[in-house]
N, C-alpha and C positions, 0 to 999 in steps of 0.2 A: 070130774076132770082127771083126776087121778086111777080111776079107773081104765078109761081111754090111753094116756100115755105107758100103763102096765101093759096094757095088748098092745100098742107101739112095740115096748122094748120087746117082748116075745117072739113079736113077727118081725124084729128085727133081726136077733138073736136065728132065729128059725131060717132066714135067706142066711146070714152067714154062713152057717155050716151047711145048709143043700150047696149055698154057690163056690166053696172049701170042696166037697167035694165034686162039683161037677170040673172046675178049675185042675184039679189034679187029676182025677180021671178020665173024663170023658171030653175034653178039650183038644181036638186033634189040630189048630193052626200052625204053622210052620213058624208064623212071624212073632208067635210069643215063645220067648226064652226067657230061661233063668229059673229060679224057683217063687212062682206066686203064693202069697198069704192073703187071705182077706180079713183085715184088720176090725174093720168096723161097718156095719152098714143102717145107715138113718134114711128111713122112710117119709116121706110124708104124709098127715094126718088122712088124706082125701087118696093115698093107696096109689096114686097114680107115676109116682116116679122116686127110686131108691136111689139115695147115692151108696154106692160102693165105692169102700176105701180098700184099695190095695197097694202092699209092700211088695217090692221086686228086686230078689236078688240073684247076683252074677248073673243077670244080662248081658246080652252081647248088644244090643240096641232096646234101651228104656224104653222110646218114641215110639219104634216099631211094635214096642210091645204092648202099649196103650194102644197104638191104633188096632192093634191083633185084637184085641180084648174089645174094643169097640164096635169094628165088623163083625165077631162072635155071639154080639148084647143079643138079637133075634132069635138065635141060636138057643142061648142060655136063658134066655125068658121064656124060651117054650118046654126047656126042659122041667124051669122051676115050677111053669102051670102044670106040667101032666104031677110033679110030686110034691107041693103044696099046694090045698086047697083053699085058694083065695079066690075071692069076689073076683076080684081085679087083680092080673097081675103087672106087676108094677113095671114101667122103663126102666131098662138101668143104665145111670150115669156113675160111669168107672174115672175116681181119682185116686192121683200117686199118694201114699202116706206116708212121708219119708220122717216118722217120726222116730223110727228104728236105728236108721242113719246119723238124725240127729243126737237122738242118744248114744251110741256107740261115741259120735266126735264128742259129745260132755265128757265120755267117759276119759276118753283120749287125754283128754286138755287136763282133766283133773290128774289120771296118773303121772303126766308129765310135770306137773308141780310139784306134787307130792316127791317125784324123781329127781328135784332139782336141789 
């Protein structure tokens, strides 16, 4: 089993940075703004559907840029089958990770104490 979940994180690890780079390069939608990061992305065991987590900052419209990113998914699944060689290439299901955010306001709340 542990053999299995090591090629999990790999080909996890491996859509990240193809879909990093196809996100900042090769992404021409109008409706996604800001600067996207792709944070993390968990496969599942049967190949057939990735969630991608992505960060999005200084957007002009978050929504529009999920949905930008959503009508793109055809788009960017075909780019990832021509430059990794998978069985299967997987659906991608794109969520917000707004755990960036989140930390930034810890950070806030704690120097604000610290300040007081």
């Amino acid at each position: 089993m542990a053999k299995n979940e090591a090629r999990l994180n790999r080909i996890n690890e491996e859509l990240r940075k193809e879909l990093s780079n196809i996100l900042a390069y090769e992404l021409k939608n109008p409706n996604i703004t800001g600067m996207l990061s792709v944070t993390k992305v968990k496969i599942t065991p049967d190949f057939k559907y990735a969630k991608v987590y992505v960060s999005i900052l200084n957007s002009k419209n978050v929504d529009k840029t999920m949905e930008g990113l959503k009508e793109s998914a055809g788009f960017i699944r075909s780019k990832i089958a021509k430059d990794i060689n998978l069985r299967i290439t997987p659906e991608l299901v794109f969520e917000i990770d707004d755990s960036l955010e989140y930390g930034a306001r810890i950070d806030k709340i704690l120097n604000d104490l610290k300040n007081k």
